[in-house]
Backbone as JSON, one array per atom type, in Angstrom:
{
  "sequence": "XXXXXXXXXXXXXXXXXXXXXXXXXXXXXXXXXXXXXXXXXXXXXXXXXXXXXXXXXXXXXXXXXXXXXXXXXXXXXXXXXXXXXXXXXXXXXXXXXXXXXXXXXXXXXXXXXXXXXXXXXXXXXXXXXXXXXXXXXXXXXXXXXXXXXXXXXXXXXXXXXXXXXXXXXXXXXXXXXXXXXXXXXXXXXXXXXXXXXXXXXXXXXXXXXXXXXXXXXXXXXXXXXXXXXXXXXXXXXXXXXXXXXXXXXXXXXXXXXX",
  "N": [[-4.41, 8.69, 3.18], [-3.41, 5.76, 4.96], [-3.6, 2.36, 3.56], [-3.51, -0.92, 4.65], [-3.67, -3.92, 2.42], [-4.17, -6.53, 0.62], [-2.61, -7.03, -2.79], [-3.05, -7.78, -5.96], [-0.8, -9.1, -7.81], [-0.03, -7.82, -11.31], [1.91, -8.02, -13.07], [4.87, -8.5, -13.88], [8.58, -8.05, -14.39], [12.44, -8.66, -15.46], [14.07, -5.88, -15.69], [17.06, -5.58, -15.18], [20.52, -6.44, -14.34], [19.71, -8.19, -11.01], [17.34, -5.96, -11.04], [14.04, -5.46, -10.97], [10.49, -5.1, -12.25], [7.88, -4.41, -11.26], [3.85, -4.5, -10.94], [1.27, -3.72, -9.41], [-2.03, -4.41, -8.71], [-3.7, -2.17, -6.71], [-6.22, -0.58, -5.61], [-6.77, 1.85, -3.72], [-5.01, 2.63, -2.75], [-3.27, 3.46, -4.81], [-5.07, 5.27, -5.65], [-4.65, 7.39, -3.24], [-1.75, 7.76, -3.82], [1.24, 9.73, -3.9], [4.02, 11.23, -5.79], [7.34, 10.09, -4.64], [6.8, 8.89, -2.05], [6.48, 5.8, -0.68], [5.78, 1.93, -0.43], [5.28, -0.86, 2.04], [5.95, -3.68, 1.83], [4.98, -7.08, 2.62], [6.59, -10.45, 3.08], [5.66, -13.45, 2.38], [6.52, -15.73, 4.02], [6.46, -16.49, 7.0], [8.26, -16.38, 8.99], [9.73, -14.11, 8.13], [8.93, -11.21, 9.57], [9.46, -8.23, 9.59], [8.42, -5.74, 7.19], [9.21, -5.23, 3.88], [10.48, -2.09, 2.82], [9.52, -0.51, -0.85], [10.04, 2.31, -2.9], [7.67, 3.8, -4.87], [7.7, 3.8, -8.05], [5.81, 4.22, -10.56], [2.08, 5.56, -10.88], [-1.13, 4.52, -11.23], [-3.46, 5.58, -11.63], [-5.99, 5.59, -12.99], [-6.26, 3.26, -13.34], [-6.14, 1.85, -10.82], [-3.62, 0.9, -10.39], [0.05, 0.32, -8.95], [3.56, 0.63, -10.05], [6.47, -0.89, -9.1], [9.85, -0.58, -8.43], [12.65, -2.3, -7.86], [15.43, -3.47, -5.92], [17.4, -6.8, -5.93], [18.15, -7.97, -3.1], [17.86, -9.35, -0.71], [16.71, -11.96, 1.32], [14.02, -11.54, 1.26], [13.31, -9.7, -0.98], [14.41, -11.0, -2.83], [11.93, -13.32, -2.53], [9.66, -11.71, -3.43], [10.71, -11.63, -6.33], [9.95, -13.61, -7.44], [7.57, -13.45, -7.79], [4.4, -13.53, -10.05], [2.49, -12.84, -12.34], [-1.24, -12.92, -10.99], [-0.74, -13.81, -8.76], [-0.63, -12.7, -4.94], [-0.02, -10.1, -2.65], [0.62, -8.85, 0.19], [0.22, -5.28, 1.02], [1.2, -2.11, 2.59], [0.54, 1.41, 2.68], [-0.66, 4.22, 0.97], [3.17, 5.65, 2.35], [4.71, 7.41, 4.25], [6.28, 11.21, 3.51], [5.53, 12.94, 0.16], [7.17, 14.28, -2.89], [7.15, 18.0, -2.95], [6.11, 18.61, -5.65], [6.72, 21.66, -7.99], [6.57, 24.69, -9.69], [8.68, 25.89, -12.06], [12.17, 26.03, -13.09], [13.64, 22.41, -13.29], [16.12, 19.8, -11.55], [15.64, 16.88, -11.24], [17.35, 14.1, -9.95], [18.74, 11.2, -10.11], [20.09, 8.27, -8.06], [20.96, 5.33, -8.7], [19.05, 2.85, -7.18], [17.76, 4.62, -6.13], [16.59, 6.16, -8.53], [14.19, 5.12, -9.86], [11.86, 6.6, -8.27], [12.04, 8.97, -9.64], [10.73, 8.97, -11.76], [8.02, 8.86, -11.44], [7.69, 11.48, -10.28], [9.05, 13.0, -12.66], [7.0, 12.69, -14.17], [4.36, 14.19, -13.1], [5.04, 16.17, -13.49], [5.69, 17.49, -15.85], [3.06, 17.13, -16.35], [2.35, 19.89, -15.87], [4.49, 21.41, -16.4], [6.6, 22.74, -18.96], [7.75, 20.4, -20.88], [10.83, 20.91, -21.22], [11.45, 22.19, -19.27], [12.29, 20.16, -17.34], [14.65, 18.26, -16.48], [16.37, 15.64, -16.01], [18.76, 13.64, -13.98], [20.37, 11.17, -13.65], [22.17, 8.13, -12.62], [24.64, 5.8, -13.21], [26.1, 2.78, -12.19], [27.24, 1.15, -14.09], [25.05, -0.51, -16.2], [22.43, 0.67, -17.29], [18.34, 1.43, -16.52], [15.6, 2.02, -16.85], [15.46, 4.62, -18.49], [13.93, 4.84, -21.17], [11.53, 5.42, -19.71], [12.12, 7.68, -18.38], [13.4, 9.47, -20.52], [10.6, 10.29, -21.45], [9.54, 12.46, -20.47], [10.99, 14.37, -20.2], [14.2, 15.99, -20.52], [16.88, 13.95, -20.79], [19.86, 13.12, -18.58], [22.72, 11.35, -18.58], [25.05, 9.39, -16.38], [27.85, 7.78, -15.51], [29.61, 5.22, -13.58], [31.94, 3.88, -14.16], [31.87, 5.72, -16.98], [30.79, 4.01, -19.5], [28.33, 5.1, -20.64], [27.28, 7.99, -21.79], [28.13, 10.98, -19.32], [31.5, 10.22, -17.61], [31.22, 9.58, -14.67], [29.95, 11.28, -11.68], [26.69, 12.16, -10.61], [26.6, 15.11, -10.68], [28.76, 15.64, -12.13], [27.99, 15.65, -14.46], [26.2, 17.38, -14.57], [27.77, 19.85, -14.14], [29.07, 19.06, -16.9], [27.28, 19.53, -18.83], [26.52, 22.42, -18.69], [24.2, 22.68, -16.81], [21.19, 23.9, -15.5], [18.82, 25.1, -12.32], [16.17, 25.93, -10.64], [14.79, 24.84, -8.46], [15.21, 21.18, -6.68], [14.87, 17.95, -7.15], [15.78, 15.25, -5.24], [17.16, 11.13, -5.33], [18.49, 8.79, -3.84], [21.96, 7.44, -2.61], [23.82, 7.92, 0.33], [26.04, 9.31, -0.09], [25.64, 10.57, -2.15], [23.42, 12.38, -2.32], [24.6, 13.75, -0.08], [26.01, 15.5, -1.14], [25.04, 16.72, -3.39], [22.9, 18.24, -2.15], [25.16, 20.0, -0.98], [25.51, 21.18, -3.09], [23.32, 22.04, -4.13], [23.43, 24.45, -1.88], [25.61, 25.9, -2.74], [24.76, 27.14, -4.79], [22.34, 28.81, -3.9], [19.9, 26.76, -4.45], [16.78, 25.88, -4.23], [15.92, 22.63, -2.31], [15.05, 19.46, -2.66], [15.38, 16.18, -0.77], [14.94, 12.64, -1.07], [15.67, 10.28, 1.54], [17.53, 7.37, 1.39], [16.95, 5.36, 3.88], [18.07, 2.55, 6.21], [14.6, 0.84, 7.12], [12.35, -0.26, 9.75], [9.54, -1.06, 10.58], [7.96, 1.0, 8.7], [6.43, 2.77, 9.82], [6.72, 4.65, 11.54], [7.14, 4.02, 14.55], [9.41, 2.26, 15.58], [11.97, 3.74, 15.38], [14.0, 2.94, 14.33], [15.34, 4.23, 11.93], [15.88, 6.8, 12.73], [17.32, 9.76, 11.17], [19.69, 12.84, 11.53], [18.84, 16.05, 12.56], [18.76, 19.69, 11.4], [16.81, 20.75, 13.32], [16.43, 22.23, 16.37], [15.31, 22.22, 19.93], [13.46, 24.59, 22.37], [15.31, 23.83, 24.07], [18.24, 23.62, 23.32], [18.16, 21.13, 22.11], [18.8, 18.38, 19.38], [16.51, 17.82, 17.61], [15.82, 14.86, 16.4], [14.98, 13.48, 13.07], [12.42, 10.91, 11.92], [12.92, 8.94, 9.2], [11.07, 7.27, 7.85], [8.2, 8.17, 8.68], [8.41, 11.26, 9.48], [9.94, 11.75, 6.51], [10.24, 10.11, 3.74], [10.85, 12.35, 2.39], [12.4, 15.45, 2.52], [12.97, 18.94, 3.04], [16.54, 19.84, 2.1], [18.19, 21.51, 3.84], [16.71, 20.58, 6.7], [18.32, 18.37, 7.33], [20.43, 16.45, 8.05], [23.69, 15.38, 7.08]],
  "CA": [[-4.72, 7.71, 4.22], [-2.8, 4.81, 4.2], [-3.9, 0.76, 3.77], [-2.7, -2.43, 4.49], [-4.39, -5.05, 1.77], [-3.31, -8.32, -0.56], [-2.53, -6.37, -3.84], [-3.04, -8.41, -6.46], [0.21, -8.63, -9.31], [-0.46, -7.8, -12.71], [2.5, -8.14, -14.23], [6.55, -8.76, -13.22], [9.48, -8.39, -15.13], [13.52, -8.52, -15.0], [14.48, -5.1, -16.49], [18.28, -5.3, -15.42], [20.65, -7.45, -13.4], [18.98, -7.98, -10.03], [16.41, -4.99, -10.56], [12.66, -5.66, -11.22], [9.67, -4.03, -11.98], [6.38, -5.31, -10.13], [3.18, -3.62, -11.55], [0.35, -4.29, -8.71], [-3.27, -3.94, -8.17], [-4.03, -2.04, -5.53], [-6.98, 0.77, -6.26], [-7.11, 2.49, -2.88], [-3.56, 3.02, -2.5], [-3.34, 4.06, -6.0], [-5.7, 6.98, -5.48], [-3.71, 8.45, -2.73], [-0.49, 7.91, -3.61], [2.41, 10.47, -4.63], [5.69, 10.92, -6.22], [8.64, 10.1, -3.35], [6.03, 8.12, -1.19], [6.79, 4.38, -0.4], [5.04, 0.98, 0.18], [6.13, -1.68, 2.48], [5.81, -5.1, 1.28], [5.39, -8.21, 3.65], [6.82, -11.61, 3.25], [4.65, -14.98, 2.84], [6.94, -16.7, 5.01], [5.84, -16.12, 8.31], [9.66, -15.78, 10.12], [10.31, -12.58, 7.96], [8.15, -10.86, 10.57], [9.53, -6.96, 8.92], [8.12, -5.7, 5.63], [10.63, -4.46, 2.79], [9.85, -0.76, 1.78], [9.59, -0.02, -1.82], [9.4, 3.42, -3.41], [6.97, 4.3, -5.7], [8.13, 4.52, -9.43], [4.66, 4.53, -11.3], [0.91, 5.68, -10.23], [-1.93, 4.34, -12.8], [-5.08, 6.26, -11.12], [-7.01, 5.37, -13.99], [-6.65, 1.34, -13.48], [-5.99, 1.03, -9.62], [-2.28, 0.33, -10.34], [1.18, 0.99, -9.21], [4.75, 0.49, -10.46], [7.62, -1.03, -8.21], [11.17, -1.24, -9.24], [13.29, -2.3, -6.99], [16.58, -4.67, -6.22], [17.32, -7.8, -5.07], [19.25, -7.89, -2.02], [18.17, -10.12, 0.0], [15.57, -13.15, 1.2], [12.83, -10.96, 1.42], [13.35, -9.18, -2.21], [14.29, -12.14, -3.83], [10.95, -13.73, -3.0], [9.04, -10.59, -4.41], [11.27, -11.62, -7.63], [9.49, -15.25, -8.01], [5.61, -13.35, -8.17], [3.89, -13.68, -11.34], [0.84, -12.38, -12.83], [-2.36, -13.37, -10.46], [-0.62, -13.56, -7.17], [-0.8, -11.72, -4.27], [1.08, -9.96, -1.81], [0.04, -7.44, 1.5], [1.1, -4.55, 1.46], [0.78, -1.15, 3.55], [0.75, 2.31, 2.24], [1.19, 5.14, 0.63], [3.82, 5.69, 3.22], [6.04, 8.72, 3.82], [5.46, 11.76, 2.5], [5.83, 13.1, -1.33], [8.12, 15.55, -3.19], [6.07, 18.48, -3.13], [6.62, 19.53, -6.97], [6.94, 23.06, -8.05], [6.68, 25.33, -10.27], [10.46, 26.16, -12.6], [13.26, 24.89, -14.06], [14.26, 21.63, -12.35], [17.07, 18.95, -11.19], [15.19, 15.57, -11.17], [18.53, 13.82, -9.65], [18.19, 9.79, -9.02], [21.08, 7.29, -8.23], [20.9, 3.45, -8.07], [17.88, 2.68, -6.63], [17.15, 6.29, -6.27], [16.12, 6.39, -10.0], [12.78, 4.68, -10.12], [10.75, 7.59, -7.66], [12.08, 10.07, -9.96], [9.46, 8.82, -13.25], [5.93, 9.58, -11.7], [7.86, 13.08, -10.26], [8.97, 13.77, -14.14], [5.13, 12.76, -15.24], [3.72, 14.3, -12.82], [5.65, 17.53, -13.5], [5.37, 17.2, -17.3], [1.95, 17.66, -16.36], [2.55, 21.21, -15.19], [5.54, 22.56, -16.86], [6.89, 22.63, -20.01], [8.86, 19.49, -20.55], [11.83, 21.81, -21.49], [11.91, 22.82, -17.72], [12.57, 18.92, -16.74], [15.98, 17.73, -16.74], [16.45, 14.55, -15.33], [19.71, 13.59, -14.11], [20.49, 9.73, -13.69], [23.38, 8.33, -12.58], [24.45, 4.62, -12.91], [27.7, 1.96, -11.92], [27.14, 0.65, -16.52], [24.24, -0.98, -16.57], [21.05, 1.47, -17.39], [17.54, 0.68, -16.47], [14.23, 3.04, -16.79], [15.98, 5.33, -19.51], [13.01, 5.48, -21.93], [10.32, 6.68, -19.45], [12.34, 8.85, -18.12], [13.42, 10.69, -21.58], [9.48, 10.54, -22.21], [8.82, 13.6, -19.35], [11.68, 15.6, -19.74], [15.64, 15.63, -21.16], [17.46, 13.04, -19.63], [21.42, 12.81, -18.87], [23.09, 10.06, -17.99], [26.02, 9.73, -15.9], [28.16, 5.74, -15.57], [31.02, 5.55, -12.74], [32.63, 3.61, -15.42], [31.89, 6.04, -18.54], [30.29, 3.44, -20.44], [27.48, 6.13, -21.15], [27.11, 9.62, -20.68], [29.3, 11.49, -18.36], [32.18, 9.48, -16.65], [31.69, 10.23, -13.38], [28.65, 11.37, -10.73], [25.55, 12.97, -11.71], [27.41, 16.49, -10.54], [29.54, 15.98, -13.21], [26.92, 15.34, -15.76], [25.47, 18.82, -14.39], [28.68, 20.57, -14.8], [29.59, 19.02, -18.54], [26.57, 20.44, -19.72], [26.32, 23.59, -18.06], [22.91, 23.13, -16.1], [20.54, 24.81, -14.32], [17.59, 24.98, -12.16], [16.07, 26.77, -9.84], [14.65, 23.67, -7.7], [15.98, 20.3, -6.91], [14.61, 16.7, -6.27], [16.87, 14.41, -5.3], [17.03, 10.2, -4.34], [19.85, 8.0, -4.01], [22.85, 6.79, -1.67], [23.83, 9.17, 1.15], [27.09, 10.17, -0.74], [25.35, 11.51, -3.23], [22.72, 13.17, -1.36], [25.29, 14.93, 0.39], [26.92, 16.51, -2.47], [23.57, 17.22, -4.01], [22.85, 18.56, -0.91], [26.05, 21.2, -0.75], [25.4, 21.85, -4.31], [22.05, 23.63, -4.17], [23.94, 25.46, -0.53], [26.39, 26.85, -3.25], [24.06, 27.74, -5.85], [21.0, 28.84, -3.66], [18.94, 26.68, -5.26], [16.03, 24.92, -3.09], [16.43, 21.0, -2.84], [14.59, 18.34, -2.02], [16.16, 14.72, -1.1], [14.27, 11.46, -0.62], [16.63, 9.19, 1.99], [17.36, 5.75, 1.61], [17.4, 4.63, 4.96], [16.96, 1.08, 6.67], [13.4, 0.88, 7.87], [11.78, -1.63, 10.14], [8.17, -0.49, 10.8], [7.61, 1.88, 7.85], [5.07, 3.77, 9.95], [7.39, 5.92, 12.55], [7.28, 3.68, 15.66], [10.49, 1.91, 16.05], [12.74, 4.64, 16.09], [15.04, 2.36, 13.47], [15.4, 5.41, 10.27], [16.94, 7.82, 12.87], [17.96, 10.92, 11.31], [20.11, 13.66, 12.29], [18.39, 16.91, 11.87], [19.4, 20.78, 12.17], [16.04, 21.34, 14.09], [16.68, 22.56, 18.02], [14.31, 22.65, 20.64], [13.79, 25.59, 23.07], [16.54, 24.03, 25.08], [19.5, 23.68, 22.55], [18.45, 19.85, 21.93], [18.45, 18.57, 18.15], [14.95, 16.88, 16.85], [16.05, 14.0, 15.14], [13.65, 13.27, 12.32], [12.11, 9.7, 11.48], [12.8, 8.78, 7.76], [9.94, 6.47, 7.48], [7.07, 9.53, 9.28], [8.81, 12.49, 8.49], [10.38, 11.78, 5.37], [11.39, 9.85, 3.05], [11.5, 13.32, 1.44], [13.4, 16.42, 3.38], [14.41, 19.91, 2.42], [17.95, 19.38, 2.51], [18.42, 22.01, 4.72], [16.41, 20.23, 7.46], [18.6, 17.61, 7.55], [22.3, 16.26, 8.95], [24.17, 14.27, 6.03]],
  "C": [[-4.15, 6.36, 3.82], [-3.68, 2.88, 4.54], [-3.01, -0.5, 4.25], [-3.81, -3.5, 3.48], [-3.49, -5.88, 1.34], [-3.69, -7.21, -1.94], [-2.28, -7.52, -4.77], [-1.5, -7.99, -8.16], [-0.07, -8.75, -10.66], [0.74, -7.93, -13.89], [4.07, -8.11, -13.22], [7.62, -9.34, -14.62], [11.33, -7.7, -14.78], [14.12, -7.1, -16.01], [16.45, -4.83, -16.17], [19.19, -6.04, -14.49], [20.18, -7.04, -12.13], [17.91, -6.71, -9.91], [15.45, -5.58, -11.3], [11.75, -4.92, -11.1], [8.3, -4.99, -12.07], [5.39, -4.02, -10.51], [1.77, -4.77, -10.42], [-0.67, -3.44, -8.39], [-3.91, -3.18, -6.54], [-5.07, -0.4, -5.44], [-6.78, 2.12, -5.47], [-6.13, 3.48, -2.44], [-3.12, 4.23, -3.38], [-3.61, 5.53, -6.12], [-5.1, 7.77, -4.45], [-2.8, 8.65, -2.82], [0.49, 8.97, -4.48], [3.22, 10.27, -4.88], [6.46, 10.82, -4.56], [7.6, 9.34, -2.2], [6.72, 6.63, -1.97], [5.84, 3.56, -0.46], [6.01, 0.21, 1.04], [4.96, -2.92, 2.28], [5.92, -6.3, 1.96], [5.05, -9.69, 2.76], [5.72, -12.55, 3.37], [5.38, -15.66, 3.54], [6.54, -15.76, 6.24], [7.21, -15.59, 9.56], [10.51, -14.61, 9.89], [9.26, -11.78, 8.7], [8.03, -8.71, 9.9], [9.37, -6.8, 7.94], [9.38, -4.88, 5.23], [9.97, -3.32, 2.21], [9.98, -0.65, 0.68], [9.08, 1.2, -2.25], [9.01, 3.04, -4.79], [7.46, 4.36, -6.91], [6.68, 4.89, -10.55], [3.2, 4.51, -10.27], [-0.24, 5.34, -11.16], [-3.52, 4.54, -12.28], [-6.14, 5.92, -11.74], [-7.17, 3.7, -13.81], [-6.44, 1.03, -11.65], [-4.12, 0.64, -9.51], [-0.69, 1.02, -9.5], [2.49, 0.36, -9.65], [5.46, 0.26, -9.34], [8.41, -1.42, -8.99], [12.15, -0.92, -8.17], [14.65, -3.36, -7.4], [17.08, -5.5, -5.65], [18.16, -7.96, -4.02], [19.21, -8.66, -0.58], [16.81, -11.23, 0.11], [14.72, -12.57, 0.65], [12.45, -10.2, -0.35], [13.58, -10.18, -3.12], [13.09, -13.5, -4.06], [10.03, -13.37, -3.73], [9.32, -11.23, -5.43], [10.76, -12.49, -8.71], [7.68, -14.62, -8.05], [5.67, -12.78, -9.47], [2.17, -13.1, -11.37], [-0.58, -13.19, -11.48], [-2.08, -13.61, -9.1], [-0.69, -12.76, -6.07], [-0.21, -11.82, -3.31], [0.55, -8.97, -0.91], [1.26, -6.77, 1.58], [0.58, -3.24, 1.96], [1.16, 0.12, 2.63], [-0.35, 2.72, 1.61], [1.95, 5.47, 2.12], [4.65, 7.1, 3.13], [5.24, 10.15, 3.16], [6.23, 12.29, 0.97], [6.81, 14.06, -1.39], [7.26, 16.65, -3.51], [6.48, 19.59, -4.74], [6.29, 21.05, -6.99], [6.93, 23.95, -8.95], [8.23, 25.89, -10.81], [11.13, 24.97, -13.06], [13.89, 23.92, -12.96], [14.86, 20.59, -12.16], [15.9, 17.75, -10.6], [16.44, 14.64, -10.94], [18.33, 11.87, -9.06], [20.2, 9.18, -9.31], [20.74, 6.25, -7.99], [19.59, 3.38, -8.27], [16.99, 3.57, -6.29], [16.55, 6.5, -7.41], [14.65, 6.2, -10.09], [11.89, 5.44, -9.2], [10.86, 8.65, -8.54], [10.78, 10.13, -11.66], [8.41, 9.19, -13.21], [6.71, 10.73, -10.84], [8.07, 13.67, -11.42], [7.57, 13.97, -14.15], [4.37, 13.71, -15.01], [4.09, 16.04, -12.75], [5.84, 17.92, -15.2], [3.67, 17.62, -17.38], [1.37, 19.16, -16.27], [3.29, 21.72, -15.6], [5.9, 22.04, -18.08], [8.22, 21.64, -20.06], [10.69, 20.11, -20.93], [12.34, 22.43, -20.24], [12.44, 21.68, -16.76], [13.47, 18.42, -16.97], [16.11, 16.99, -15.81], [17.77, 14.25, -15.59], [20.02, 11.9, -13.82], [21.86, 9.27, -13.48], [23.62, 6.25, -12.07], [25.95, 3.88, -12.72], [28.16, 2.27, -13.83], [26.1, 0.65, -16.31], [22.63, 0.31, -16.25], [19.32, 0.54, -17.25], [16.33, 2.47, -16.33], [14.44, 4.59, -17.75], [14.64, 5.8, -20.24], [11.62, 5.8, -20.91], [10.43, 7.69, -18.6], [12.91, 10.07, -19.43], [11.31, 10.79, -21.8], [8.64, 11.85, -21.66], [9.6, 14.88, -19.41], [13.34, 15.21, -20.48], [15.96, 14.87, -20.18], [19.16, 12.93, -20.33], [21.54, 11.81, -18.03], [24.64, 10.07, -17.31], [26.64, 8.0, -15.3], [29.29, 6.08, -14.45], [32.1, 4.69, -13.91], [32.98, 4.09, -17.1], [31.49, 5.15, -19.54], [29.17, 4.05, -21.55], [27.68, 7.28, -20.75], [28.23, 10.42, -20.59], [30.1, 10.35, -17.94], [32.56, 10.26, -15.21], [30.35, 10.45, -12.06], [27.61, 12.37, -11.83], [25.78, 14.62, -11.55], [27.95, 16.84, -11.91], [28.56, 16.23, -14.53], [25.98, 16.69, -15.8], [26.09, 19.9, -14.72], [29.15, 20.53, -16.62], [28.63, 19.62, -18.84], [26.07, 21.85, -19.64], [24.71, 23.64, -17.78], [22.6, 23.9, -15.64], [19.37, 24.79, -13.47], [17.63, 25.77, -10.81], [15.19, 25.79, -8.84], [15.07, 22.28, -8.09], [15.35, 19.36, -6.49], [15.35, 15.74, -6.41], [16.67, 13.27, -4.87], [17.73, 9.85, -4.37], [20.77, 7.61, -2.86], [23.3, 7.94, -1.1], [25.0, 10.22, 0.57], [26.71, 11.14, -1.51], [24.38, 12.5, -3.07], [23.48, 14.26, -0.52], [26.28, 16.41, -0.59], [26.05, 17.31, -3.26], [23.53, 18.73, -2.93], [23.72, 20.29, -0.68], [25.83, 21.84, -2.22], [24.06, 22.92, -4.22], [22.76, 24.82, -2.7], [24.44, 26.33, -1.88], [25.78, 27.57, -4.13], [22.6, 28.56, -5.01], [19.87, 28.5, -4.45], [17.68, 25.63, -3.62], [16.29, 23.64, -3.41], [15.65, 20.18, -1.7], [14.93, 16.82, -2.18], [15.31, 13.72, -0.1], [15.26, 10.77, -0.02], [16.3, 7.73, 2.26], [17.65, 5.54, 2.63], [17.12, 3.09, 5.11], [16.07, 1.44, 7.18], [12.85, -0.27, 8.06], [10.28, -1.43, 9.98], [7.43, -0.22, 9.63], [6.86, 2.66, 8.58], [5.96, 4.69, 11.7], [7.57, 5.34, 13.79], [8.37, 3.11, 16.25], [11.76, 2.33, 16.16], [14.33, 3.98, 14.99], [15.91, 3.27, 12.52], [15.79, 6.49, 11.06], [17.53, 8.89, 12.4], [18.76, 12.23, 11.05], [18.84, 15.02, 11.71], [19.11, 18.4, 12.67], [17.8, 21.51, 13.12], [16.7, 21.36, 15.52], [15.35, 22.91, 19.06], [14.61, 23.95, 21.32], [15.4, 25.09, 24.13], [17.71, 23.37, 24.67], [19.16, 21.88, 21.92], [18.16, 19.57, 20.31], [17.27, 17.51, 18.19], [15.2, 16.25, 15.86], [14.76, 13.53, 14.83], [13.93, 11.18, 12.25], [12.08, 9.67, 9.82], [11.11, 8.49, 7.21], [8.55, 7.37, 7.47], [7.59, 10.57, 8.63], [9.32, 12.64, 7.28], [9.27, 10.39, 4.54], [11.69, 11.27, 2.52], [11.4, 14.68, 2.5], [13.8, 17.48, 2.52], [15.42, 19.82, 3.04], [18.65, 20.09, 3.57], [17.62, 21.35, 6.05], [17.3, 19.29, 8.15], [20.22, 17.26, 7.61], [22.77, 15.14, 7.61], [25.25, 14.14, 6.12]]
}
């Protein structure tokens, strides 16, 4: 069930250029919220009128807390950037729904900004399987960020478009150099890579699940903004485009048009 309150911040720090991680009070939220679920975050100025979604990277059930790590990109994120310990901010959620973890060996797959939902799906799958079944795949421009708590759930590879670490190349590649495997897939990240993800479990029959970054105005399914495509059909040949924000953020990949 989701809230709107003033979440109080407990803590804010710059873990990499323009990304941040925001650690806020919010108990209610806390207790319902899952891996691949969202918040949306509203503005103290009064003329940003649309909240900024953030996914989920940490859940702290035991204190009321959660984890945001996000990146700065524009007014609205770069005021987030200036809260400090004791302030407070309204925000709505959990939003969306989760990755519904699984039982087996499995492709934990983040890019960019995609990365930070995939830490409370390791944890929370670390909880349940033998961290030997968790291979987390990561995939960055250079610059690394959330590295050590994602080796703390599961193996972690790394993958740089520059080769500075890792693989040189996508997080595909970083699946192929080491000869992976898995028999389910959760995936977040930029649509490119989602789509390739995407054809990869087709070729392998593996199942796959992908969180999409869309724009979202609303967060809560009404403005029709997060659009889409899907391979559903009604009785009379028409397709049922999905809402990111309601029906997703997270999609078996087969549901969906990329």
């Amino acid at each position: 069930m989701k809230s709107r309150e003033f979440a109080k911040v407990a803590e804010q720090e710059k873990i990499a250029s323009d990304i941040y991680s925001l650690w806020i009070e919010a108990s209610g939220i806390a207790a319902e919220a899952k891996p691949g679920q969202f918040l949306s975050l509203y503005s103290a100025d009064q003329s940003r009128m649309l909240p900024r979604p953030i996914s989920i990277c940490e859940i702290d059930r035991e204190h009321g807390r959660l984890r945001l790590v996000y990146r700065t990109v524009g007014a609205g994120t770069e005021e987030f950037s200036r809260l400090k310990a004791g302030d407070r901010i309204e925000v709505l959620g959990p939003l969306g729904n989760g990755f519904p973890l699984k039982k087996g060996k499995a492709f934990l797959i983040g890019g960019g900004i995609g990365i930070p939902p995939m830490v409370q799906a390791a944890k929370e799958l670390a909880g349940q399987e033998d961290p030997s079944m968790i291979q987390v795949i990561a995939g960055y421009r250079s610059e690394q960020f959330l590295t050590q708590e994602l080796s703390a759930y599961g193996t972690l590879y790394i993958a740089t478009e520059d080769g500075s670490a890792g693989t040189k190349g996508t997080v595909l590649d970083a699946v192929r150099e080491h000869a992976l495997d898995a028999e389910v897939i959760y995936a977040c990240g930029p649509r490119p890579m989602l789509r390739a993800v995407k054809e990869y479990a087709e070729e392998h029959g593996i199942e796959c699940w992908i969180s999409m970054e869309e724009r979202m105005a609303c967060g809560i399914g009404a403005c029709l903004a997060c659009v889409c495509g899907s391979t559903e059909v009604d009785g009379h040949s028409h397709v049922k485009n999905k809402r990111v924000c309601k029906d997703g953020p997270v999609f078996l990949s087969t549901e969906v048009e990329l």
